[in-house]
Phi, psi and omega in degrees: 000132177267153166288137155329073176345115193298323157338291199290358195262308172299345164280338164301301187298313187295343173299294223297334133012315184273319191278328196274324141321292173288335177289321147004261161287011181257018163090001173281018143231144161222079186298160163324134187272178224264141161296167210271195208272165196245132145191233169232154172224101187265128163205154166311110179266304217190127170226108173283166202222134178223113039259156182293326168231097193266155144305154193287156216002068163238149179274081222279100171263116226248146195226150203189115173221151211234135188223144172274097196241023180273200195262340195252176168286125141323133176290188127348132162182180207223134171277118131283110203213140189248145175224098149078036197055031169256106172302101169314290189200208203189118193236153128314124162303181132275160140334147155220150180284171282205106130123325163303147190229178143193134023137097175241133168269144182224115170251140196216122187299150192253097141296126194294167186097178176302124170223184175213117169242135178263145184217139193232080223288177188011055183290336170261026165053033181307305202262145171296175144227166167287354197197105160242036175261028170219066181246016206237159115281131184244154171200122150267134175205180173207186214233118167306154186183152182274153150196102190286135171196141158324084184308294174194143195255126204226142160220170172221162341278173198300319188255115155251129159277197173304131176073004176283154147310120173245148181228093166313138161242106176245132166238105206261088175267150180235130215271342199258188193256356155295097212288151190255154175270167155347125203220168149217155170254149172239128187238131174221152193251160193353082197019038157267137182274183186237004182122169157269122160225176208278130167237117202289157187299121163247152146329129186307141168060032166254185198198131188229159177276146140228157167234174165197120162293143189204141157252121211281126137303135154330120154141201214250138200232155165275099177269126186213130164233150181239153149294118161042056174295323177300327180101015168311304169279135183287120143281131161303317188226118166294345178276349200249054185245002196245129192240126186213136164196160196274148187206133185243159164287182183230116182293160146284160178201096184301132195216160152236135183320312197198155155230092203245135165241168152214154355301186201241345166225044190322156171246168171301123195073026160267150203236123203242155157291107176273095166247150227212137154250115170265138189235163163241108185247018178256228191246315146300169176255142186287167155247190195282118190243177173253154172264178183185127172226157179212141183254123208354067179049030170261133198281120186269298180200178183222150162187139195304136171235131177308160156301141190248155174256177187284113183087340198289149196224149141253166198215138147235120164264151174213154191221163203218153176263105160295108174258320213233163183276012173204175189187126190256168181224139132258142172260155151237127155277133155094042218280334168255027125079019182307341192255104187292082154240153188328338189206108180241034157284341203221045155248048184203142162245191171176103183248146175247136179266104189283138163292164167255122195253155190274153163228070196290139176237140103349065190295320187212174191202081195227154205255126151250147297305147209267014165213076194276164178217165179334120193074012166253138179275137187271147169231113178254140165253115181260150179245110203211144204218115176301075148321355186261181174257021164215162156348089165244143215255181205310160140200165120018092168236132178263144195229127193242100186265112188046053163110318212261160125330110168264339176152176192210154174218146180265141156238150178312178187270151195224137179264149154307113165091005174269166186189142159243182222232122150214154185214147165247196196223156152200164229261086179284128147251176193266170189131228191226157159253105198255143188247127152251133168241133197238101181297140153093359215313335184255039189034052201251020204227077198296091179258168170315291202255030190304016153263039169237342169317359186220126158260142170220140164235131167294121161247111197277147168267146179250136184278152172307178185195088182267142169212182175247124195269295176205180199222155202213161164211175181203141300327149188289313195240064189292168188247138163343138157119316216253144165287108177254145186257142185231132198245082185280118167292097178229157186193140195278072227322306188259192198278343176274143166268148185242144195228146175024076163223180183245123159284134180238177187233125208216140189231081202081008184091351178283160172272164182239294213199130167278148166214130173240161213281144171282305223212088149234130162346168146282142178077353170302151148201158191229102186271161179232157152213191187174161208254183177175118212285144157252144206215162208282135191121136181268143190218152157247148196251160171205139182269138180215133152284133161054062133350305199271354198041050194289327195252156153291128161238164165306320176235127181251013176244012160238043180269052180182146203212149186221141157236128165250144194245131207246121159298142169271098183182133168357169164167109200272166202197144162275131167282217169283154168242116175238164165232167180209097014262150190284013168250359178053074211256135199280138179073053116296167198247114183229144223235125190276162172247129166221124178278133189231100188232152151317035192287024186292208165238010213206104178319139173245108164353144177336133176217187186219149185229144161222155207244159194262135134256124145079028190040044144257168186263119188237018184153188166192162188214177187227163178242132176283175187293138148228173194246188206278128164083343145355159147206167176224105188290099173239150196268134196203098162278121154221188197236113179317133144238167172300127162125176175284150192221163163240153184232109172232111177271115140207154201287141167066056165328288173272017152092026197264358171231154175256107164312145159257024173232091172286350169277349171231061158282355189228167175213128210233145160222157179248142156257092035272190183301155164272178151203105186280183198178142141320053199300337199189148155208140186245149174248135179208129001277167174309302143287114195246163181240160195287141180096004200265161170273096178261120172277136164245116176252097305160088166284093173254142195247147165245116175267356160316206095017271242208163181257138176300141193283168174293147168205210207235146173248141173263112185252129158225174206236147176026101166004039177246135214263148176252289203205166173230145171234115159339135166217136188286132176324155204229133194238144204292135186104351191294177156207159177209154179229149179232140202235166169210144195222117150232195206231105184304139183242189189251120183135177183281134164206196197194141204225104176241156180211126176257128135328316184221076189293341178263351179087357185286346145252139199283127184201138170019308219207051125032324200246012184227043157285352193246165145212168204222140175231117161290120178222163171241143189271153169303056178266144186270176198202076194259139203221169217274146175242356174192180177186126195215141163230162171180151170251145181277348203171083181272019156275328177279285183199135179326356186275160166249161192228121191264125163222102140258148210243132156223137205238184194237097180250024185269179168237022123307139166279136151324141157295163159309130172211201198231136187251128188258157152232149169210166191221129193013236192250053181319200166251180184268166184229156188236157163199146198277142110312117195260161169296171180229106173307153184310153162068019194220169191227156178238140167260107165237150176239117174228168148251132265182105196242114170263172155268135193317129179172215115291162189188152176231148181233151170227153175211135198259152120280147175061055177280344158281359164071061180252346195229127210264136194238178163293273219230127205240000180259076171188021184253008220257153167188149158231162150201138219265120160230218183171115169291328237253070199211176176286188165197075206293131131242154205263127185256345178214169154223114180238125181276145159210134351283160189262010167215061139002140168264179196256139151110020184252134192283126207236117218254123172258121181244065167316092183266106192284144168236144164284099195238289206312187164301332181218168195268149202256144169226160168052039165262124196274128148258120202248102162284144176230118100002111199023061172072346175268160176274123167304278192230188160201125205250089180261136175255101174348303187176134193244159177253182193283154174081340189267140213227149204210130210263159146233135186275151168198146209279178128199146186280143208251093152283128179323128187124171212246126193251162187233115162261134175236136174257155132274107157299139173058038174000292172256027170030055175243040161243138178231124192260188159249001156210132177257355198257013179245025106036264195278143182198122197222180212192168164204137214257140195227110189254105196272160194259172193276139191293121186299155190260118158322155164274156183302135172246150182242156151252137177259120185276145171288119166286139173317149173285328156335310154289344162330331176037236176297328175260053184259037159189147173289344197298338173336291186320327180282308170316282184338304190318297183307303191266015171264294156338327169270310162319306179307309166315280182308316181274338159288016195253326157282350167320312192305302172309327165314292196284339191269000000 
């Protein structure tokens, strides 16, 4: 057998040496413990009590037993015992033997409370023991014992006044654990007792009632009750038998509450009610005392006030003639000082009485008829209206016509808000009426305001406006010779009556015959007539109103009126004249076209025309008979030379018919043509205003040849011809000008003026003699341009909020004026209208608290017809609505998540509200993105008030985005507000932060966590045995190899 090596055997033992430690310490070998040491032990086994649970002064037997629990005898030894660290006594013990106990009784008087009784075995430490830490015992008790205290001292009633029967309640409980014997309580009132009564034995935690009756003096009094005065019953606490509390009557305390009148605004000499309240606001009840008032501190009565309870009120009224503009009242309550109350400072008031003074306005002014003219009687309505809070008593209003005193009317006495009426008559003349009206006039009347007593108004009269409607004849086509009746129309345009003027008759610009008018109405009309022998020749006839030009009219440029009276009989006339070719190129053939017509009445007999080149004769042709309006086209060929030429065509050569014209037979044209032309018309001033003197100059060019022979230039205004002006030959290239002048009227108008109105010159171009210009005089033009409505919240409240745009389509600024409104069938309403400039608009607002429905609202501009316009029929608007509709709005837009990654899907959640009135359908939601549309979300029906959401995806890209919702996209919900709609926001998507590189960290397991390896010596162990395993297999290696 080989040996072991001694190494490897000592490295084996010390391994396991080690592992047999650490199994040690980890407590896995524990041998037994050693038995125990043999001597004495002495101890308190038990200490009992007789009676077991005594009562105070019972005589208490405390039993104290003593055990020996050791191995050997115990010697001789002494026993102790304690109550509360009071040695009771102190006994001998006998020996005792191993395992034997025995008995010392200690007697003890049984005191209350709480106690500890102690007992301590070898207390003079005599005997060794094996133990001397258990040589003592404790024993807790208490000691039954009754405990009476006043529980609680109660009265009713709870608030006494003076002199109540008050009734104590005392309640005595007993707090111990002990039933208490037979007892009484004694009770005082400010250290008087009230007597003894019985209190019956009670049980712990019972409880007995006493009352005692008292008639409460006034003030504040001391209450004391005792318990068990004598001390019959042993108590655990002897302190507590006593009860003390303050106790008061409850004062009173008279105030006066309040003073009130009516009316509430007296006027002077109104007989007004006073009513005075008295209140007692104190905890008591008053007794019955007197009131007492003074009237601007003159002592007036007294009168008795019942006793009041506590909170309790009285009312007395008196009444008084309001004289003077002011007037003070004092109340006294307790006015002979009859009453003890808490307070005797606060018994008086003292209110001042304002007279309410009248505030008469000259409120209103009004006219029929309210566009009078000249000879009409004005009937004015004056309106005069007590602005003020008091009375105005009779007085006086006066009327001042153009300066002068016109007259006075009484008006009755007016109550505050009240108003009359008075009205008088005058006479229109012409011109303006300026009218004053004076409330108040001889100042007798002391009012708030006195500028406000005078309305003054312009009454403009409106002037006549005569014209001649028609001109009427007889025979239409008379012969030389025939009497013609000429039938005149005259009529009075406007609203003024026209007085003593002259009609004239005018035959050629001659006068024929005046004839004068007395009387025509507004609006009136009169025919006239008058004769005149006819003679050969067209004549004109003419009619003139106001001839004499005796009156003022509105318009002074339509008093006249023309007919030309043509006889019967032929008249021949050269028309146009045309050629071919029209540039006349020299020594060409070139073909005159000549018009030959009939403007007579009367077919003429065979005539002859014949043509001039150069006032030589170049020919003739002859005509058959035409008949009136008839024409005839005759052909005149010549052949063109270099230079300029004249061409004169004339009809009736030889004179062989009798004209009713002789004069116009002939016709000159140059060669080559003239051509007028309109170049220009200038107007001044350029702006023109209603009332201004406008010249119009009307520049014509001959844009020919050749120089125009003289003719006539023409003006007409709105197509209607005003005159003709001569216009003097024109050289080619020449210009010349012709003026005209009117008196701009309100409105659009148009100015055309012909160069050659009669044709009388033969000229290139025919067709470009005229020009036409469109201008508006500065006049405004207010036109109604919206009417608009919304509720900001018909769930909240009924108003509407009304914008109406009234716009300026004139070309003048509007004047300040006034906008009438009525909202269905209201009363009218005004709103101030700013000026407004052309072509711009005023926004005026109002609100409005309707009733749920429908509703029409109409509204005027210029409702006072103050601002004179291009078109007075357009100021007019309405509007038709219904509150009883939706009102959709978008109340949230919520992104989740809101801090969204760029490429993440982002859920939008748009919650539509119902604010209107009826429930909403078939509503379109539209999200948008920077303005682009996302989605669109249709909802069935949201009801009123209720709000109802739509989802929508969006992919979440970097950057800062405007999210917007539309309610009603597509505007098929018709609201009460459309402009609350839209709601946007705005969302910031960050782009992601780059990632770090990762570090892992190994966290230290916790000592907490440790568990099974929660000591080191594990670690010594583990060691030991892994070492020892190496070991053992090198040992056996060893062992192997030996």
């Amino acid at each position: 057998m080989k040996r072991v090596p001694a190494k490897s055997l000592l490295s084996a033992v010390l391994i396991f040496s080690v592992i047999i430690t650490g199994i040690a310490w980890a407590g896995l070998i524990n041998p037994r413990a050693s038995a125990a040491t043999s001597g004495i032990d002495l101890v308190v086994e038990n200490i009992s009590l007789s009676p077991a649970n005594p009562v105070i002064a019972d005589t208490v037997s405390i039993t104290v037993t003593i055990k020996n629990s050791g191995t050997e005898l115990a010697p001789d030894s002494y026993v102790v015992c304690y109550v509360d660290a009071s040695i009771l006594s102190t006994q001998a013990v006998a020996p005792l033997a191993a395992g034997t106990m025995t008995t010392k009784t200690f007697t003890w008087q049984a005191q209350p409370g709480l106690h500890t009784v102690k007992a301590t075995a070898d207390s003079s430490e005599l005997v060794p023991e094996t133990d001397e830490t258990n040589n003592t015992r404790t024993f807790t008790f208490t000691t039954l014992a009754p405990d009476l205290f006043v529980e609680s001292l109660s009265w009713s009633p709870v608030n006494p006044s003076r002199n109540d029967k008050v009734t104590f309640s005392i309640t005595v409980k007993n707090q111990g654990n002990a039933k208490s014997a037979q007892t009484n309580v004694n009770f005082f009132i400010d250290a008087s007792s009230k007597g003894y009564q019985n209190i019956a034995a009670l049980d712990p935690e019972t409880a007995a009632t006493v009352t005692y009756e008292w008639y409460a003096p006034s003030g504040q009094h001391d209450l004391r009750t005792v318990v068990d005065e004598s001390n019959i019953v042993k108590e655990s606490d002897e302190n507590n038998n006593e009860y003390s509390l303050a106790f008061s009557t409850y004062p009173p305390d008279l105030i006066i509450q309040s003073i009130t009148w009516s009316p509430q605004n007296p006027s002077k000499n109104d007989q007004v009610t006073f009513t005075i309240t008295v209140k007692n606001q104190g905890n008591g009840r008053s007794d019955s005392c007197f009131l007492g008032y003074y009237f601007d501190e003159q002592y007036q009565a007294a009168f008795p006030i019942a006793s009041l309870a506590a909170g309790a009120t009285a009312q007395l009224t008196v009444t008084k003639t309001i004289t003077a503009t002011s007037h003070s009242l004092r109340a006294v309550i307790d006015l002979y000082k009859e009453v003890l109350e808490s307070d005797n400072d606060n018994n008086e008031s003292n209110v001042r009485i304002e007279t309410s003074a009248p505030d008469l306005v000259a409120k209103d002014l009004t006219w029929i008829p309210s566009n009078a003219g000249v000879g009409d009687t004005l009937t004015f309505t004056a309106t005069i209206k007590n602005e003020g809070i008091g009375r105005a008593e009779a007085s006086h209003v006066a009327y001042v016509i153009g300066g002068s005193f016109w007259g006075y009317a009484d008006i009755a006495a007016l109550a505050a808000g009240a108003q009359a009426t008075t009205t008088f008559q005058v006479l229109a003349q012409f011109g303006e009426i300026n009218v004053m009206f004076i409330t108040d006039s001889d100042n007798k009347i002391q009012e708030t305001n006195e500028a406000n007593n005078i309305i003054t108004k312009s009454v403009p009269i409106i002037l006549p406006d005569l014209s001649i409607s028609s001109i009427n004849w007889a025979p239409i086509n008379p012969a030389i010779g025939d009497t013609v009746t000429f039938t005149v129309t005259l009529v009075n345009l406007s609203g003024g009556k026209a007085e003593n003027f002259y009609l004239g008759y005018f035959i050629d610009d001659t006068l024929l015959i005046s004839e004068s008018i007395y009387s025509l109405g507004s609006h009136a009309n009169i025919t006239k007539t008058c004769t005149w022998t006819a003679k050969n020749g067209r004549h004109t006839f003419r009619a003139v109103a106001d001839s004499t030009t005796h009156i003022t009219e509105t318009d002074e440029n339509n008093n006249e009126d023309s007919i030309v009276v043509v006889p019967y009989m032929p008249d021949l006339a050269v028309g146009i004249i045309t050629w071919s070719p029209a540039d006349m190129p020299a020594g060409s053939e070139v073909t005159f076209s000549i018009e030959i017509k009939n403007t007579g009445s009367l077919k003429s007999g065979p005539s002859r025309v014949t043509y001039y080149v150069d006032d030589t004769i170049a020919g003739y042709q002859d005509i058959e008979g035409l008949a009136a309006g008839d024409k005839a086209i005759k052909a005149f060929p010549w052949v063109t030379s270099a230079g300029p030429h004249s061409l004169d065509v004339v009809t009736d050569s030889n004179d062989q018919i009798m004209e009713i014209d002789e004069d116009n037979n002939s016709k000159h044209v140059d060669l080559p043509p003239p051509d007028l032309v309109i170049q220009s018309i200038m107007r001044s001033p350029e702006n023109v205003s209603i009332g201004d003197n406008v010249t119009f100059t009307a520049t014509v060019k001959n844009q020919g040849k050749n120089k125009s022979l003289g003719t006539q230039v023409a003006f007409y205004l709105d197509d209607e011809y005003i005159l003709s002006q001569d216009l003097p030959e024109i050289v080619a290239g020449g210009t010349a000008e012709s003026s005209f002048e009117w008196f701009a009227v309100s409105g659009k108008h148009s100015i055309r003026i012909d160069s050659d109105v009669d044709n009388l010159v033969t000229e290139t171009d025919e067709t470009n003699n005229d020009m036409l210009i469109d201008f508006s005089t500065l006049t405004p033009d207010l036109v109604m341009e919206d009417v608009a409505w919304f509720m900001e919240n018909p769930l909240v409240n009924n108003d509407v909020t009304i914008i109406i745009t009234v716009r300026n389509d004139g070309t003048d600024v509007s004047p300040v004026s006034r906008l009438r409104y009525r909202m269905d069938s209201g009363l009218e309403k005004y709103l101030d209208t700013a000026a407004i400039p052309p072509g711009e608009t005023a926004s005026l607002e109002l609100t409005a608290a309707v009733e749920a429905g429908p509703h029409v609202l109409n509204v005027l501009a210029d409702a006072d017809d103050d601002v004179t316009e291009l078109d007075e029929l357009n100021n007019t608007g309405s509007l038709s609505f219904d509150t009883i509709i939706p009102d959709l709005i978008v109340k949230s837009i919520t992104i989740l998540p809101a801090d969204a990654s760029p490429g993440e899907k982002v859920t939008v959640t748009v919650k539509i509200e119902n604010r209107g009135l009826r429930k909403a359908l078939k509503t379109r939601v539209s999200l948008l993105v920077n303005d682009t549309t996302i989605d669109d979300v249709d909802i069935e029906a949201i009801d009123m008030g209720a709000v109802v959401p739509a989802t929508f995806t969006w992919t979440a890209e970097a950057g800062t985005f405007e999210f917007g919702a539309v309610a009603d996209i597509d505007e098929m919900v018709l609201e009460s507000n459309e402009g609350n709609n839209i709601k946007t926001r705005s969302v910031t998507v960050a782009r992601p932060e780059p990632t770090p590189s990762a570090t892992v960290k190994i966290a230290p397991l916790s000592s907490a966590d440790k568990g099974f390896l929660d000591s080191w010596w594990w670690i010594i162990l583990v060691a030991g045995v892994l070492l020892g395993a190496t070991a053992f297999v090198s040992a056996l290696r060893a062992i192997k190899k030996g």
